[in-house]
FIPA-781241 format. One record per atom (N, C-alpha, C): y, x, z; residue number from 1. Coordinates in steps of 0.1 Angstrom, whole numbers, plus 2048, in hexadecimal, padded with zeros to 3 digits. Last residue first. Example, Ala and Ser with C-alpha at 12.3 -4.5 7.8 and 13.67 -1.06 7.14 Angstrom:
<atom py="7EA" px="880" pz="847" i="2"/>
<atom py="7F5" px="889" pz="847" i="2"/>
<atom py="800" px="881" pz="84F" i="2"/>
<atom py="7C7" px="884" pz="84E" i="1"/>
<atom py="7D3" px="87B" pz="84E" i="1"/>
<atom py="7DF" px="884" pz="84E" i="1"/>
***
This chain:
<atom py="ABF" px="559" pz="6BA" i="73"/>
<atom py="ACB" px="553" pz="6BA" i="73"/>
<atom py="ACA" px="549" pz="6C7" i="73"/>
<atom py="AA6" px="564" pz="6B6" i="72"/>
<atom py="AA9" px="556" pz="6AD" i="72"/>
<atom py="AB7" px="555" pz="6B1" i="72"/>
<atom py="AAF" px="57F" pz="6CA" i="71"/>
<atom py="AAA" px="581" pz="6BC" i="71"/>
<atom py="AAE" px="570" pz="6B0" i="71"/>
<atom py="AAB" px="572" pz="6DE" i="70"/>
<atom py="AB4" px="576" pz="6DC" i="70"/>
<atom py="AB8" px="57B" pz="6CF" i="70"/>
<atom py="A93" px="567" pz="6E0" i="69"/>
<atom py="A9E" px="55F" pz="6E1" i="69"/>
<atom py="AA5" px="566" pz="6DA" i="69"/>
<atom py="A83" px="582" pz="6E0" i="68"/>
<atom py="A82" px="579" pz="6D7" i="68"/>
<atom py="A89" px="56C" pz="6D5" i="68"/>
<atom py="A8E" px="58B" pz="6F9" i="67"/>
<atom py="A90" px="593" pz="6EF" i="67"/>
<atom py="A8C" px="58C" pz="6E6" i="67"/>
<atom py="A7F" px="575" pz="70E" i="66"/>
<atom py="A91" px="578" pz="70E" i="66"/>
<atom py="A97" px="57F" pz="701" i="66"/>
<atom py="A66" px="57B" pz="705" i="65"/>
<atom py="A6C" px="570" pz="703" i="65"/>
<atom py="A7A" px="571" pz="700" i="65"/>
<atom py="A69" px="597" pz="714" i="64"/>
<atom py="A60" px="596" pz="707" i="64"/>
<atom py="A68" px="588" pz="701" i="64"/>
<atom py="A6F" px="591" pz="72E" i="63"/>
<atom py="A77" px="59A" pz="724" i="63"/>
<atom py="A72" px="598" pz="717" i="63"/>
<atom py="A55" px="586" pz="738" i="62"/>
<atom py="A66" px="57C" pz="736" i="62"/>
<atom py="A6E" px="589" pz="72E" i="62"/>
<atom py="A42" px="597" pz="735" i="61"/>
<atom py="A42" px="58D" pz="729" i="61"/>
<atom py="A50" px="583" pz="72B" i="61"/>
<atom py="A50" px="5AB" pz="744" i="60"/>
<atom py="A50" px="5AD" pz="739" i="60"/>
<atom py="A4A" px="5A3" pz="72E" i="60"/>
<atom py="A4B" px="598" pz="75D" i="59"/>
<atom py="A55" px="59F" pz="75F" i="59"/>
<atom py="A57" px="5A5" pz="74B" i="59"/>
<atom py="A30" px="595" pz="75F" i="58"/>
<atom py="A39" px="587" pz="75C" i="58"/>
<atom py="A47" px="58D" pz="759" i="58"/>
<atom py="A26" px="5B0" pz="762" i="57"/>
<atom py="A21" px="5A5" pz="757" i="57"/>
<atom py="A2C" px="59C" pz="758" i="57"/>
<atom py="A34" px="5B5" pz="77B" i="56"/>
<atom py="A37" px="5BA" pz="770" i="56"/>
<atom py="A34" px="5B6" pz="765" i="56"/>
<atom py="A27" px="5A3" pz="792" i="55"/>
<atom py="A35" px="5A2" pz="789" i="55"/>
<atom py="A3A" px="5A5" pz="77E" i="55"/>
<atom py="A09" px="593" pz="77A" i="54"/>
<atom py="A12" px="598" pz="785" i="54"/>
<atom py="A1E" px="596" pz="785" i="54"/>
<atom py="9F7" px="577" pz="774" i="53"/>
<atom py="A04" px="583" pz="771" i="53"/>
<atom py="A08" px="58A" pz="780" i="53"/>
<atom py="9DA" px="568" pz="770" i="52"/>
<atom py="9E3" px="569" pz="775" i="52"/>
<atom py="9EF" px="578" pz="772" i="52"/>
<atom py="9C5" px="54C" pz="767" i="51"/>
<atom py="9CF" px="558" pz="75F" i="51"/>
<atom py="9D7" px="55C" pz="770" i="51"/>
<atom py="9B6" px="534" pz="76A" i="50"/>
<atom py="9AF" px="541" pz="76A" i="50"/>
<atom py="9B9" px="54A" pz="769" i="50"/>
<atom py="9BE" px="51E" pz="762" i="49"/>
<atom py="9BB" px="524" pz="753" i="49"/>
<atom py="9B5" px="531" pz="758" i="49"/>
<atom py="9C3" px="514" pz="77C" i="48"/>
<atom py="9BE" px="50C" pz="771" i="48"/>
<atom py="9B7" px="50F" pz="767" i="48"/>
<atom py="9D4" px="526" pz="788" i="47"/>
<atom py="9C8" px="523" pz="78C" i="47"/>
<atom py="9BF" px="51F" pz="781" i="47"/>
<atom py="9EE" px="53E" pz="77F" i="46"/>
<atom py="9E6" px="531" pz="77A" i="46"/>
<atom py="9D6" px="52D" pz="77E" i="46"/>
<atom py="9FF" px="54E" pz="796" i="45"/>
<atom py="9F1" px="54B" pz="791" i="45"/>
<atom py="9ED" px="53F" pz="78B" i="45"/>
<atom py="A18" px="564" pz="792" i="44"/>
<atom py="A13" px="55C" pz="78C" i="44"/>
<atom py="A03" px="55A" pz="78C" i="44"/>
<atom py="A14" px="57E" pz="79F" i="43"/>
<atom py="A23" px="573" pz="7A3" i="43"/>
<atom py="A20" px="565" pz="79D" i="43"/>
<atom py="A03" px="595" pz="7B0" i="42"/>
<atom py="A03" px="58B" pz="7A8" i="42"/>
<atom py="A11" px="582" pz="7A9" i="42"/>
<atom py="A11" px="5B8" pz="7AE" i="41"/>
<atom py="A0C" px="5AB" pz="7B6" i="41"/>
<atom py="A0D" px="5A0" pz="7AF" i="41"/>
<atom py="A19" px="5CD" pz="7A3" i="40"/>
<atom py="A0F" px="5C8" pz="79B" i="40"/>
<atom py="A04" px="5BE" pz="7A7" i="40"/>
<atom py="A3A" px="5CB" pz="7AB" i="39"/>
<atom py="A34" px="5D2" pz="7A2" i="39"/>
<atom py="A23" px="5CB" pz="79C" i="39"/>
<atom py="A4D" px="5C6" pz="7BB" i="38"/>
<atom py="A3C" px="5C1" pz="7BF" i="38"/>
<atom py="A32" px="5C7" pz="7B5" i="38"/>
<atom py="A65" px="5D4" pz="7B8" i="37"/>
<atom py="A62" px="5D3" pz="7C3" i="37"/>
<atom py="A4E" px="5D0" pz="7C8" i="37"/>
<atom py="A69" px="5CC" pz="79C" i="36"/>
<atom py="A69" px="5DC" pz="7A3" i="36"/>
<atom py="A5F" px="5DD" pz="7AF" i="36"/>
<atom py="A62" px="5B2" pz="79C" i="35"/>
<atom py="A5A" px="5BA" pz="791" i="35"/>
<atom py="A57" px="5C9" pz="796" i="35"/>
<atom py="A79" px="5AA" pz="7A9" i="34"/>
<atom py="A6F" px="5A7" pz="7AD" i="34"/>
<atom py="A64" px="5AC" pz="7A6" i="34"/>
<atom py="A8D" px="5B8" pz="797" i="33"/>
<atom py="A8F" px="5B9" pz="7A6" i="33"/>
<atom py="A80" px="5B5" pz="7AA" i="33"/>
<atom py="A88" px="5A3" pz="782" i="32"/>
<atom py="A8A" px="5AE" pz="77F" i="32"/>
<atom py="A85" px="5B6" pz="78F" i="32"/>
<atom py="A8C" px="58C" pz="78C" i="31"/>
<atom py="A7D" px="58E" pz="787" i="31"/>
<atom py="A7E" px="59F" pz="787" i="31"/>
<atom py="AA8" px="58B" pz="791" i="30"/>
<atom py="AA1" px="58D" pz="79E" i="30"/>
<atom py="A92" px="590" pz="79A" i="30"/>
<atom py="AB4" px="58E" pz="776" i="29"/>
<atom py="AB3" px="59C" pz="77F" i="29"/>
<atom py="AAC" px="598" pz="789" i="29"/>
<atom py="AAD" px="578" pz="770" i="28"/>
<atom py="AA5" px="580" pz="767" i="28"/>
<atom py="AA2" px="58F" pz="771" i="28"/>
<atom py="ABA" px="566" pz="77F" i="27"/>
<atom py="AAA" px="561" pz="77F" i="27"/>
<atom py="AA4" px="571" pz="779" i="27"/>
<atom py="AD8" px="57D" pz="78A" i="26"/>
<atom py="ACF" px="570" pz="77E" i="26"/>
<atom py="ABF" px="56F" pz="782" i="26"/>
<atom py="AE0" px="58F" pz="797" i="25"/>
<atom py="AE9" px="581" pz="796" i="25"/>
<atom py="AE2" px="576" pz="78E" i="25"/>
<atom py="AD3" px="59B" pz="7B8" i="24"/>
<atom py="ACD" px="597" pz="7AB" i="24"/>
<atom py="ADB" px="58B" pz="7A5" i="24"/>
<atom py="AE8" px="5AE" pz="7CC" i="23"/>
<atom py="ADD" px="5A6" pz="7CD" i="23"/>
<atom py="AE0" px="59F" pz="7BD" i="23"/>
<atom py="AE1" px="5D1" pz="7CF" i="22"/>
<atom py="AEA" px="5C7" pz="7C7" i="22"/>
<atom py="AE5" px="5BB" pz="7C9" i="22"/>
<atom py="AD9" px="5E8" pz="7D9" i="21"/>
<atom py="AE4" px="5E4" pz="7E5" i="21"/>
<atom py="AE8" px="5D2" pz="7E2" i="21"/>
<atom py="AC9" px="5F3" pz="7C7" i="20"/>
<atom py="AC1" px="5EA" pz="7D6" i="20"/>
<atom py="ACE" px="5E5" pz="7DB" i="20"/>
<atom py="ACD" px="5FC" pz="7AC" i="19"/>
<atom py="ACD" px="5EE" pz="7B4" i="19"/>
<atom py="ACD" px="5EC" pz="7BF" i="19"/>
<atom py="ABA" px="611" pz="7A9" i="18"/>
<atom py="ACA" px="617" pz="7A7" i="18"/>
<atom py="AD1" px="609" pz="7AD" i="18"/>
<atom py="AA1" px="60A" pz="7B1" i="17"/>
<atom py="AAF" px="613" pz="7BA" i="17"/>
<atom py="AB8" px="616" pz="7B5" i="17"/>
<atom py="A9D" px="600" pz="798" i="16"/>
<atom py="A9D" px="5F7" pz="7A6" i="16"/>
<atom py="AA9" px="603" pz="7AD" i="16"/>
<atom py="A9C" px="617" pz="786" i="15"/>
<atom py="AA7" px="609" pz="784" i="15"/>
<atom py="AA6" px="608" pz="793" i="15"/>
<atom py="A86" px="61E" pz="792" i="14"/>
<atom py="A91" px="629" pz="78C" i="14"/>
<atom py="A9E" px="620" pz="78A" i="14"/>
<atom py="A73" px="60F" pz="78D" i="13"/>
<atom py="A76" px="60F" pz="79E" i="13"/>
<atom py="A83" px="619" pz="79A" i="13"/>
<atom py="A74" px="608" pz="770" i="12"/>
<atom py="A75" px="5FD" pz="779" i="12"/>
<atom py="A79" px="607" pz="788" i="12"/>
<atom py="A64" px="623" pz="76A" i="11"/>
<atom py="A76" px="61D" pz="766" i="11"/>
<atom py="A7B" px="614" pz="773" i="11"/>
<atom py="A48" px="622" pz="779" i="10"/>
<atom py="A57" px="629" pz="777" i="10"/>
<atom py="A66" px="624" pz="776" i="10"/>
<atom py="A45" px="60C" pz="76A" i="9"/>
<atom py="A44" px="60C" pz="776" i="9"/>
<atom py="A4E" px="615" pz="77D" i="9"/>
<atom py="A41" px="617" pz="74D" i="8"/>
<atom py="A47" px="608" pz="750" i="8"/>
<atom py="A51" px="608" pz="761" i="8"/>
<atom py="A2F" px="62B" pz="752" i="7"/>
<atom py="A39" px="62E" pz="74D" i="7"/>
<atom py="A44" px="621" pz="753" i="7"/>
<atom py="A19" px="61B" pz="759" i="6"/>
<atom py="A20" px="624" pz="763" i="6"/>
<atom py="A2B" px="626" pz="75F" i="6"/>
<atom py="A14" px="60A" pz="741" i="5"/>
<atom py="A1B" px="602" pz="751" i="5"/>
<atom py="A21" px="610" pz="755" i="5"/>
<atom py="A0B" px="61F" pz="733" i="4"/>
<atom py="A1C" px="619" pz="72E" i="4"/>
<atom py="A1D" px="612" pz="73B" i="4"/>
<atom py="9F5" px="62B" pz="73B" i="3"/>
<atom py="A02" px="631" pz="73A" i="3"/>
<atom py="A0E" px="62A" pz="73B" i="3"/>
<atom py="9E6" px="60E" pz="74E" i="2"/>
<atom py="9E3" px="61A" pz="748" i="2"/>
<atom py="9F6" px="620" pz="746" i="2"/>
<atom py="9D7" px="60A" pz="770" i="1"/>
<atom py="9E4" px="609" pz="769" i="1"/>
<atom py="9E4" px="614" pz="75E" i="1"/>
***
């Protein structure tokens, strides 16, 4: 894990507990929740192409996306 995950990792468990009581209201908070929680267990494996993500990976390329929606409108 180099700097910026740990950093990353950080935050995330620093958020998670300020949560644990709340249960998730969107697809986004439970990735979120499930990013804290599994951190750098696989959640995505594409067999096919060989690829797989974690949570954190899947966790910051759905933010990455969500932030470029949001951006076109």
């Amino acid at each position: 894990m180099n700097a910026q995950e740990h950093l990353y990792r950080e935050w995330l468990e620093e958020l998670e507990s300020r949560y644990e009581s709340e249960a998730p209201e969107s697809m986004g908070e439970l990735l979120f929740h499930s990013a804290c929680k599994f951190g750098n267990r696989i959640a995505v494996d594409f067999f096919e192409q060989g690829k797989k993500l974690s949570f954190l990976e899947l966790d910051q390329q759905v933010n990455q996306l969500a932030n470029g929606l949001r951006k076109i409108g």
